[in-house]
NUROVEX-889117 format. One line per field, with one value per residue (C-alpha): residue number from 0; residue in three letters; x, y, z. Coordinates in steps of 0.1 Angstrom, whole numbers, plus 5000, padded with zeros to 4 digits. Example, Ala and Ser with C-alpha at 12.3 -4.5 7.8 and 13.67 -1.06 7.14 Angstrom:
BEGIN
num c(0:1) .
residu c(ala:ser) .
c1 c(5123:5137) .
c2 c(4955:4989) .
c3 c(5078:5071) .
This chain:
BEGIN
num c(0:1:2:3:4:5:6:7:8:9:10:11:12:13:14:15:16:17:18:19:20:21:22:23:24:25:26:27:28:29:30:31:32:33:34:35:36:37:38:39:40:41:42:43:44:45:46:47:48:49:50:51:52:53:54:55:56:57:58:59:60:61:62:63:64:65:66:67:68:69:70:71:72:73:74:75:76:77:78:79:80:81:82:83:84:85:86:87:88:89:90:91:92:93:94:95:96:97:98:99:100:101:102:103:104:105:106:107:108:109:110:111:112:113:114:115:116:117:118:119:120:121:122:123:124:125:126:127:128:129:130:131:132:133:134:135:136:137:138:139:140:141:142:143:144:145:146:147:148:149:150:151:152:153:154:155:156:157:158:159:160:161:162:163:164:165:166:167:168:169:170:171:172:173:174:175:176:177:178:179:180:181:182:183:184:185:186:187:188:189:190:191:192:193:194:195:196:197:198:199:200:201:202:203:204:205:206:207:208:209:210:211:212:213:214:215:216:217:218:219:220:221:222:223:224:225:226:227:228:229:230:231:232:233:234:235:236:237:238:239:240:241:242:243:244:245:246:247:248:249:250:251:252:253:254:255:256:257:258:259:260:261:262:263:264:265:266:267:268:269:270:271:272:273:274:275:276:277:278:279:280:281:282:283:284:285:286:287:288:289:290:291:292:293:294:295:296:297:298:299:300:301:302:303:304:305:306:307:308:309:310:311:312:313:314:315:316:317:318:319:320:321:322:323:324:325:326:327:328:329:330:331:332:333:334:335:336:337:338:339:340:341:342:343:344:345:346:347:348:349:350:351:352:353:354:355:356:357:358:359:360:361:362:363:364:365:366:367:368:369:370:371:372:373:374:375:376:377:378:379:380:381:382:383:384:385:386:387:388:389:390:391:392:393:394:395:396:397:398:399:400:401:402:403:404:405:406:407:408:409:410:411:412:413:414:415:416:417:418:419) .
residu c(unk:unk:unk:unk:unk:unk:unk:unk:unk:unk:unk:unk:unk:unk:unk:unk:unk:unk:unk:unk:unk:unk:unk:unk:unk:unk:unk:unk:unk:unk:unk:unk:unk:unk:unk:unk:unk:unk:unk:unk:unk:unk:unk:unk:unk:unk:unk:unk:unk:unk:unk:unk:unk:unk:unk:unk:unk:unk:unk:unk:unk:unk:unk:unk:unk:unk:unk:unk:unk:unk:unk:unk:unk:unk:unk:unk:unk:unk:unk:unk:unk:unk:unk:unk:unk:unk:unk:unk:unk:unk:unk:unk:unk:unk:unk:unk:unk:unk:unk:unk:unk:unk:unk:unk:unk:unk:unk:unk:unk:unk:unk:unk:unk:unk:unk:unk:unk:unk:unk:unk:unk:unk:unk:unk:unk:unk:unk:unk:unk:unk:unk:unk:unk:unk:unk:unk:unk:unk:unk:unk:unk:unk:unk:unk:unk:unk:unk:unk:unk:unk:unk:unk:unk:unk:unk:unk:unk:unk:unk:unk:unk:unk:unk:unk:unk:unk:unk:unk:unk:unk:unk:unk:unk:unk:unk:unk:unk:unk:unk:unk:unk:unk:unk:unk:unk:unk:unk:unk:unk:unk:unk:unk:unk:unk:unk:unk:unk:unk:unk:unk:unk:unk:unk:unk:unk:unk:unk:unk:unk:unk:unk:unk:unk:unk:unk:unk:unk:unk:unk:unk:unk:unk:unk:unk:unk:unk:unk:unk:unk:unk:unk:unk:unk:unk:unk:unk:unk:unk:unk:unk:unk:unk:unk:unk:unk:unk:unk:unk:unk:unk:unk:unk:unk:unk:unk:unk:unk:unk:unk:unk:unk:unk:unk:unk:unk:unk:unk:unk:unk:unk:unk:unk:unk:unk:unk:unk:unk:unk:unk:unk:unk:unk:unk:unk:unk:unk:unk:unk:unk:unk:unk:unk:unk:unk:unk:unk:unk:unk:unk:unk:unk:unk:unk:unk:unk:unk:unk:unk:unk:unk:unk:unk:unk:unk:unk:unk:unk:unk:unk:unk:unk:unk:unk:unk:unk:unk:unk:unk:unk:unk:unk:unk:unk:unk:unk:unk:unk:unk:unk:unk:unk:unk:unk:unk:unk:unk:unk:unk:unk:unk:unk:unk:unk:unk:unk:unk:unk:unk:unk:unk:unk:unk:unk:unk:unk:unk:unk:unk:unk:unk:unk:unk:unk:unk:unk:unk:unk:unk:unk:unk:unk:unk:unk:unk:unk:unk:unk:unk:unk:unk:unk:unk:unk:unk:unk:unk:unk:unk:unk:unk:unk:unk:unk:unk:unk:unk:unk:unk:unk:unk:unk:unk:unk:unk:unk:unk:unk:unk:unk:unk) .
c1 c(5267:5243:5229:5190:5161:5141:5105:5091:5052:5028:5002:4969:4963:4993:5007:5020:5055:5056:5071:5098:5103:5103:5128:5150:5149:5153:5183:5200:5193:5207:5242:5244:5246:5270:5241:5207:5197:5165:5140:5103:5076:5040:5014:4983:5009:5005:4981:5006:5028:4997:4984:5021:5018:5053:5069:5100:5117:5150:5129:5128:5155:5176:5154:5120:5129:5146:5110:5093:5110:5084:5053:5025:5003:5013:5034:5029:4995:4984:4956:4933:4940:4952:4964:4947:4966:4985:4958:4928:4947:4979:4975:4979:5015:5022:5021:5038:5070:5060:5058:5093:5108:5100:5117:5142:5133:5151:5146:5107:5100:5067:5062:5031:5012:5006:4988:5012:5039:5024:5020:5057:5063:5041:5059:5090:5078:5063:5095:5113:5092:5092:5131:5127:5153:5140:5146:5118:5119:5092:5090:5066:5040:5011:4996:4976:5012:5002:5026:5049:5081:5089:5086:5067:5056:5066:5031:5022:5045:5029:4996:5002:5015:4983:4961:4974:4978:4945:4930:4948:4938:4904:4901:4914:4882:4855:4869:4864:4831:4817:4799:4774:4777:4792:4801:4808:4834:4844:4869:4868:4903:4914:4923:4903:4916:4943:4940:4975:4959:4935:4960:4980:4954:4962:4994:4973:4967:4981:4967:4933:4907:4928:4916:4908:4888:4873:4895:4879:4899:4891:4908:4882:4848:4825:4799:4774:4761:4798:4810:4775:4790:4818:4807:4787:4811:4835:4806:4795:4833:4850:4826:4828:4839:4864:4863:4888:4873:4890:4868:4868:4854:4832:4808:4818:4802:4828:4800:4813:4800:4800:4793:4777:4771:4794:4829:4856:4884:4905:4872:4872:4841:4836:4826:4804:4811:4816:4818:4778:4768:4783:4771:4734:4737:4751:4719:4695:4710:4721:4709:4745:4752:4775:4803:4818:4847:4866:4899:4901:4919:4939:4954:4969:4978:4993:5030:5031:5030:5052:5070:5109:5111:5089:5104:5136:5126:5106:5134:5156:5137:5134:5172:5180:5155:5172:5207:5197:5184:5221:5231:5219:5186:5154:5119:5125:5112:5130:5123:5127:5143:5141:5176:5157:5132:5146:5166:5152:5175:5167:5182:5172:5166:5150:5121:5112:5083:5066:5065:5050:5020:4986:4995:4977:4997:4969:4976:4991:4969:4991:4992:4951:4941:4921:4892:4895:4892:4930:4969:4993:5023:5042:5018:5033:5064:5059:5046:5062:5094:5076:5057:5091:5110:5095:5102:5084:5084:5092:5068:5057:5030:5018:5017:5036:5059:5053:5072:5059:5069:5065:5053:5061:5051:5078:5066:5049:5066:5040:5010:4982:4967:4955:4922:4923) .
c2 c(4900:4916:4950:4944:4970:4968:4971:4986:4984:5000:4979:4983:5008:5035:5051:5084:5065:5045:5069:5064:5030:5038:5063:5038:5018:5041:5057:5025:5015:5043:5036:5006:5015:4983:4961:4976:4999:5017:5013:5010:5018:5004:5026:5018:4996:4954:4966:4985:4952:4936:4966:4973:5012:5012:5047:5053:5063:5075:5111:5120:5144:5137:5164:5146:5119:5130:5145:5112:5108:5135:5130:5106:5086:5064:5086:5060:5050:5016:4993:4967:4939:4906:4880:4848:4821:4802:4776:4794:4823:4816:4839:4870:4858:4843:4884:4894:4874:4886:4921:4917:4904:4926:4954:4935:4930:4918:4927:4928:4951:4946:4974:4959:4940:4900:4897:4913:4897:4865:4882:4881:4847:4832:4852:4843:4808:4804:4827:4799:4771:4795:4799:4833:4849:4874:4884:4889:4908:4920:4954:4956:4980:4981:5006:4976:4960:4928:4910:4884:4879:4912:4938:4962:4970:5003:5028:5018:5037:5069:5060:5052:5084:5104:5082:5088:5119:5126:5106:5130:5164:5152:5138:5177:5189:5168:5172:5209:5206:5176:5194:5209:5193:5158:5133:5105:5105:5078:5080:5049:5035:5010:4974:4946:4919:4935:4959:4976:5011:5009:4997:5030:5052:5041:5054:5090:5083:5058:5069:5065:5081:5094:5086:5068:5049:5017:5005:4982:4955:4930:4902:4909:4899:4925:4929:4949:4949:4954:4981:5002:4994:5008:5037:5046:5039:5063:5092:5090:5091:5110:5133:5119:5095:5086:5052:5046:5016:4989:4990:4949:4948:4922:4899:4865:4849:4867:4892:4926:4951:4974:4951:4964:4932:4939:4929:4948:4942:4913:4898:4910:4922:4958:4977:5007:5021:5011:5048:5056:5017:5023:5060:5047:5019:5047:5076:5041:5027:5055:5083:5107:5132:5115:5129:5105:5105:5082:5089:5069:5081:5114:5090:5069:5100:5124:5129:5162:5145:5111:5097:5098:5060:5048:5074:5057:5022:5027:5041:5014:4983:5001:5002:4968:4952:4959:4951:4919:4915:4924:4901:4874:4866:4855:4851:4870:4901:4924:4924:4953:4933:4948:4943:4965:4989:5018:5031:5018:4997:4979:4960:4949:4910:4887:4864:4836:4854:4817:4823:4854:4853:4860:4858:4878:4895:4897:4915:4892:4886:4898:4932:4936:4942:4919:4938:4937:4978:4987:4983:4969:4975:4951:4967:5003:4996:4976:5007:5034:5037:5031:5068:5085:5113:5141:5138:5172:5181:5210:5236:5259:5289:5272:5241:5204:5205:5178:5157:5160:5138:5135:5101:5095:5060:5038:5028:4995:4970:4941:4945:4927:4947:4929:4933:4935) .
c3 c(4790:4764:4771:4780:4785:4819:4821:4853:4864:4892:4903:4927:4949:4949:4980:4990:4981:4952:4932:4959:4944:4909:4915:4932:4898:4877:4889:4901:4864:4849:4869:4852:4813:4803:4816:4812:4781:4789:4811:4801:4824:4818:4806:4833:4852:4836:4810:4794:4786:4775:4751:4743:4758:4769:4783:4776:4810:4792:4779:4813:4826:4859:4876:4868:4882:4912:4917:4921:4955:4968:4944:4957:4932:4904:4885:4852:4859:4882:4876:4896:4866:4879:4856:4859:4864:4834:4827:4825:4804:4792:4763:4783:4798:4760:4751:4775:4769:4731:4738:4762:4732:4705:4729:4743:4777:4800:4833:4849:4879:4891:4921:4939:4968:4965:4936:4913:4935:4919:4886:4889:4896:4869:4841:4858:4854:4817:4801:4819:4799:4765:4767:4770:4794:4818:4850:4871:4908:4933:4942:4977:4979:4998:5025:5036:5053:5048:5030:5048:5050:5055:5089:5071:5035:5019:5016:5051:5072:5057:5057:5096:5102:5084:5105:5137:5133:5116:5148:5172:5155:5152:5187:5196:5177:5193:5230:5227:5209:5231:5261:5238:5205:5188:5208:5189:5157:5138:5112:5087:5074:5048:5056:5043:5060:5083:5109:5105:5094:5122:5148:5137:5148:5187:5184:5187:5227:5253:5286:5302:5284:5258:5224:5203:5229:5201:5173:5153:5138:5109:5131:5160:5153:5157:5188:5182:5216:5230:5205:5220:5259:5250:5231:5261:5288:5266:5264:5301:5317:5291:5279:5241:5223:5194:5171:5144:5125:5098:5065:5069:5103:5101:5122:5133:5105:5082:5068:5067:5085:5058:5029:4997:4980:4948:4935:4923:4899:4918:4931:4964:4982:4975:5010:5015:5045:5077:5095:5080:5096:5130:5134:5122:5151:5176:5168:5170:5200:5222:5205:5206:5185:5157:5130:5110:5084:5054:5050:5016:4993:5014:5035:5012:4992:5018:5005:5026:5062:5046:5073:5062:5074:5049:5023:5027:5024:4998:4980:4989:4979:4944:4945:4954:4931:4904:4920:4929:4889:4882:4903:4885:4912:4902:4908:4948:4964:4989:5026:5049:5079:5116:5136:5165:5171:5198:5182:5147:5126:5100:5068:5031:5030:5001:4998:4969:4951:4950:4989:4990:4961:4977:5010:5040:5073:5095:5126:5155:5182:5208:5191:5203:5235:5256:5251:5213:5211:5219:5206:5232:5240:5217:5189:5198:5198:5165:5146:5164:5142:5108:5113:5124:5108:5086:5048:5033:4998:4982:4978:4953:4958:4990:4974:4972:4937:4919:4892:4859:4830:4797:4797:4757:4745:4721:4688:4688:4675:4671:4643:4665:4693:4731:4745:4782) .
């Protein structure tokens, strides 16, 4: 079998273990010199195959990338750029396979959530049709957890375990303050369509009155006039109350709650704040004193409170991709597989990536309480394991160390550029 270069990618949103990933690729690849060459990352994750911007992973010492394991972000840069799909632009996938063959490409890692899953496919797909042979794997990613087919998705765990524990010190703060001062906070977290962040934020408190007292979820339409009871309720008999609210909450005619009115990149409503809405309707409505909050970016970021769980699979998936590519697979993704949750065990499994393009894990109803404002039991026990286990970097004058590459771009190859 001839010796083929890989080509690895970031795409979307990055989490506090993506890096995780790319280190599981890199160094499996690098075990396996009689079979893979080099390994090329993407310069601004797919647009870097498209512009040619290819880093050349091989500059990078042992140490460097040993380093990714504990540095959050996209240590080669991501993007929001989704391929169309092949018959509106078939062009952009045309370069591709033209930029994979000018560097002799022969392995594709695309480290991402459903849409780059798909991305995946489709290349998969057309280098099929060109004759061009390439292997193409899925590398899950998404702090959103809502891609099926597997338990959970690498980046979540984390982000779980920032959010509950974000909603516990907080709810710490206002109890003390509540007597004289705030008595309503509401800390805004991701999650379009999926309330798995949100959910994560009950794991804070599970006895009466302990918060947070109103999750909001984006598979629960919103009440106005129930959220308000509730708020209330929480202020009279507790003395204050906490909300941890899903940027997709939205009413039951599917408008968000928090809409702006704009798209972004993968034409997706953008959102402006749901914390800022529900305060506004709490000072209008019941006239409490209010804080509010949006995690955004820190919790998707926080690589110093990483739960080791999610460290670990996020490794792992990394790893596997590319043994399955050695294996001869094509066109799948790996699963994390749960064998049973107390005490945690879990396994790497596979899914077709023609299964798994653009598709939604909402929450499951049975996760929500009856009430719509609370996580069950089932939910609990669900998301319990994914925050376990402490992972901390190494740190430097008070601060995380971070890996720092070099990041040095190959010579094109091609003479005609690529808009994107």
């Amino acid at each position: 079998m001839a010796i083929k270069n890989a080509f690895y990618a970031q795409s979307g949103g990055v989490t506090a273990v993506i890096n995780a990933s790319a280190c599981g690729v890199i160094q499996t690849a690098r075990q396996h010199p009689e079979k893979i060459g080099k390994v090329y990352a993407g310069r601004n994750g797919i647009i870097g195959a498209l512009r040619e911007e290819l880093i050349d992973t091989s500059l990078e010492s042992d140490d460097a990338i040993q380093a990714l394991l504990h540095t959050p972000g996209g240590a080669f840069g991501s993007c929001r750029y989704k391929l169309k799909n092949l018959t509106e632009n078939r062009r952009e996938y045309e370069r591709l396979i033209e930029v994979f063959r000018a560097h002799d490409i022969g392995y594709f890692f695309y480290n991402g959530g459903g849409d780059s899953q798909d991305t995946a496919f489709k290349v998969s797909q057309l280098a099929e049709k060109m004759g061009y042979p390439i292997t193409c794997i899925g590398v899950p990613k998404t702090v959103d957890n809502d891609l099926p087919f597997t338990d959970c998705c690498p980046g979540f765990g984390s982000v779980a375990k920032y959010i509950a524990t974000s909603t516990l010190e907080a709810s710490l703060d206002i109890r003390s303050m509540s007597e004289s001062s705030t008595k309503v906070f509401i800390l805004e977290v991701m999650g379009r369509h999926a309330g798995w962040i949100a959910a994560s934020g009950g794991l804070a408190g599970s006895g009466e009155g302990e918060p947070p007292h109103i999750i909001l979820f984006p598979e629960v339409p919103f009440d106005r006039e129930a959220f308000l009871k509730r708020v209330d309720y929480c202020v009279e008999h507790y003395g204050y109350c906490v909300v941890v609210a899903s940027e997709g909450a939205q009413y039951e005619d599917g408008r968000f709650v928090a809409e702006a009115g704009s798209k972004d990149a993968f034409g997706h409503t953008q959102l402006g704040g749901v914390a800022p809405a529900l305060a506004n309707m709490v000072k209008q409505a019941l006239g409490h004193k209010y804080h509010w909050a949006v995690a955004d970016y820190l919790q998707r970021s926080a690589r110093h409170i990483a739960s080791a769980t999610d460290v670990e699979q996020a490794y792992t998936v990394g790893k596997v991709a590319v043994e399955m590519a050695l294996a001869g697979k094509q066109a799948l993704m790996p699963t994390i597989v749960r064998d049973q949750s107390s005490p945690y065990q879990w396994h790497v499994g596979e899914a077709p990536l023609s299964d798994v393009a653009n598709q939604e894990k909402k929450m499951p109803i049975h996760y929500i309480t009856d009430d719509g404002f609370g996580i069950t039991q089932d939910c609990r026990e669900y998301l319990q394991p994914l925050i376990e286990g402490e992972s901390f970097p190494p740190f430097e004058n008070g601060l995380p160390k971070v890996a720092k590459l070099r990041n040095e771009l190959v010579e094109k190859k091609l003479k005609a550029g690529f808009e994107v």
